[in-house]
C-alpha positions as CSV (number, residue, x, y, z in Angstrom):
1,X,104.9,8.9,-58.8
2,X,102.1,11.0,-60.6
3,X,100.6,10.9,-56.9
4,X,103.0,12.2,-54.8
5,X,103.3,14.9,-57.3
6,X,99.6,16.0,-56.7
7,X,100.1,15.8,-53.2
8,X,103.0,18.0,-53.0
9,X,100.3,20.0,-55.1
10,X,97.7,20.2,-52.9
11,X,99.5,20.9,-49.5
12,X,101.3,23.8,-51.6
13,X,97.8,24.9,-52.7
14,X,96.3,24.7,-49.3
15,X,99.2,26.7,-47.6
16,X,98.2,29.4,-50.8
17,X,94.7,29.4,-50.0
18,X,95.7,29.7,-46.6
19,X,97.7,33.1,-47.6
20,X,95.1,34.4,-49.4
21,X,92.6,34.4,-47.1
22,X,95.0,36.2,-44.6
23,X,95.3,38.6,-47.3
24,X,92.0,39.6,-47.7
25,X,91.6,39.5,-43.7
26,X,94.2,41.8,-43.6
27,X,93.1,44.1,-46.2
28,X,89.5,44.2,-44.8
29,X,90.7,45.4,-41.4
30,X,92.9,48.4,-43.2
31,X,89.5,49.1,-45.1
32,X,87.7,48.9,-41.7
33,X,90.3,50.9,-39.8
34,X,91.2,48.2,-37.3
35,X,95.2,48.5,-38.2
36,X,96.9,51.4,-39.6
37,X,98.4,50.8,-43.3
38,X,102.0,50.5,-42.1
39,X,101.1,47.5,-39.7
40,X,99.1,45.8,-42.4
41,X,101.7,46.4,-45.0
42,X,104.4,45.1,-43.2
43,X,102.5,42.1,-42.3
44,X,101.4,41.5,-45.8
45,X,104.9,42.1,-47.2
46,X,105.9,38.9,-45.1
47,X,104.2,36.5,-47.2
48,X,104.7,38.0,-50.8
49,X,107.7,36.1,-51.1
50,X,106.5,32.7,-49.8
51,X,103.6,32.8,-52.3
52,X,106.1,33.6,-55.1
53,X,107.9,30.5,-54.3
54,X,104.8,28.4,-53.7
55,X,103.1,29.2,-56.5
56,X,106.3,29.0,-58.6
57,X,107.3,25.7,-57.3
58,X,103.8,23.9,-58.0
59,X,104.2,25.3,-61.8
60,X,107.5,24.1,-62.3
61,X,106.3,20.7,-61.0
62,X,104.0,20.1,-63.5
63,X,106.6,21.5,-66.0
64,X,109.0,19.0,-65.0
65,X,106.1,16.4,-64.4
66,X,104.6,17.4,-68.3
67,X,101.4,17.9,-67.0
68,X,100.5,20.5,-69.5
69,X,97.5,21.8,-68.9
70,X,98.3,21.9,-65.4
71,X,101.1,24.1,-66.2
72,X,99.8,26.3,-68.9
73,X,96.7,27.0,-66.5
74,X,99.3,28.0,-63.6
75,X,101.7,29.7,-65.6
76,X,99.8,33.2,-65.8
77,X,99.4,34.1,-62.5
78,X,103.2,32.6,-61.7
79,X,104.4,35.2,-64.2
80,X,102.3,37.8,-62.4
81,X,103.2,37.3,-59.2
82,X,106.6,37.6,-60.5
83,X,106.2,40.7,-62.4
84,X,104.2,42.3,-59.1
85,X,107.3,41.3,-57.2
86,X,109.8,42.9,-59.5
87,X,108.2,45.9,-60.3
88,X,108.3,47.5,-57.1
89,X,109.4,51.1,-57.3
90,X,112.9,51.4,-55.4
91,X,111.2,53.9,-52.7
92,X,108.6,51.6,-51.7
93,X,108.5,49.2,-48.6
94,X,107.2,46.3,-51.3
95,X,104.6,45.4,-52.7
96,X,102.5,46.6,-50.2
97,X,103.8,50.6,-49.2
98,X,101.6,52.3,-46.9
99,X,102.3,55.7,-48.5
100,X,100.5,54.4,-51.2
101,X,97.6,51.5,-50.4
102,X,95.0,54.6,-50.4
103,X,96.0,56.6,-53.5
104,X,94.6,55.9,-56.4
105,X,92.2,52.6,-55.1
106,X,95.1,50.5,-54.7
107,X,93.2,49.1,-51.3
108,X,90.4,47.5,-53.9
109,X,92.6,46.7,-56.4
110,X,94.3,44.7,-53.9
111,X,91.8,43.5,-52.4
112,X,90.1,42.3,-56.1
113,X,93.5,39.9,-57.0
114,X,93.5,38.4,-53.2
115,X,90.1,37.6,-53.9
116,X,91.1,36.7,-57.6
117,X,93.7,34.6,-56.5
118,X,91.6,32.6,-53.9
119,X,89.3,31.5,-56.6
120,X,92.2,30.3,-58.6
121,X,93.6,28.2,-55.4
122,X,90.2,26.7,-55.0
123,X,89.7,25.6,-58.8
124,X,93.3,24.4,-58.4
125,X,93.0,22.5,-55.3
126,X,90.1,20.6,-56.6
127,X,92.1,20.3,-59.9
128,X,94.7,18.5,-58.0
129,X,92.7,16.6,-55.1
130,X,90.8,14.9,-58.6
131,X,94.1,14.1,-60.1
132,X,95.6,12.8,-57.0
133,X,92.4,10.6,-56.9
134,X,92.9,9.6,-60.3
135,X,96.5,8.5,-60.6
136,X,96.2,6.6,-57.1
137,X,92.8,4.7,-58.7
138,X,95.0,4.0,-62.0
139,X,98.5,2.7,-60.2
């Protein structure tokens, strides 16, 4: 059982490492000026919501699992994605708004937690492919 819980765990954190490598593509060609900011917002906007529910789902399977450390090493950037979604303003497109990806450096700020958030899929999926390893080796 403990395997097919890893491998749920790693196709999730391949689709996420997936996503975050389209979001830095994306954001490098608005830095570039390849696409204008409301193309690559809009795009971006897409997948905010399938890598809330990714990266929720994988933490509340190790909840549910009690795989702990798993869990408490997943659970910070759940809640952040969470709070980023919420805390949209009520004017703005989403998390993403093209009104406002220049101001301020959002564009790098962006660009740091997609790059952030790629290094934490890659530790992860490691973290898991071992695991998976491990509990089909021990049943």
């Amino acid at each position: 059982m403990e395997a097919v819980v890893f491998l749920f765990s790693l196709l999730d954190c391949c689709s996420l490492i997936f996503l975050s490598v389209y979001f830095i593509i994306t954001l490098s060609d608005l830095e570039c000026d390849y696409i204008n900011a409301r193309s690559c917002c809009s795009k971006l906007n897409k997948w905010v919501i399938p890598e809330l529910v990714g990266h929720t789902f994988v933490t509340v399977l190790m909840l549910v699992s009690l795989h702990w450390v798993i869990f408490l090493l997943n659970l910070p950037v759940a809640t952040w994605n969470i709070y980023r979604f919420i805390m949209v303003p009520s004017g703005n497109m989403g998390v993403f708004d093209p009104t406002e990806i220049h101001n301020r450096g959002q564009l790098k700020s962006h660009m740091k937690e997609a790059m952030i958030k790629l290094g934490f899929y890659l530790l992860c999926f490691f973290m898991y492919l071992y695991s998976m390893i491990l509990a089909l080796i021990n049943d």
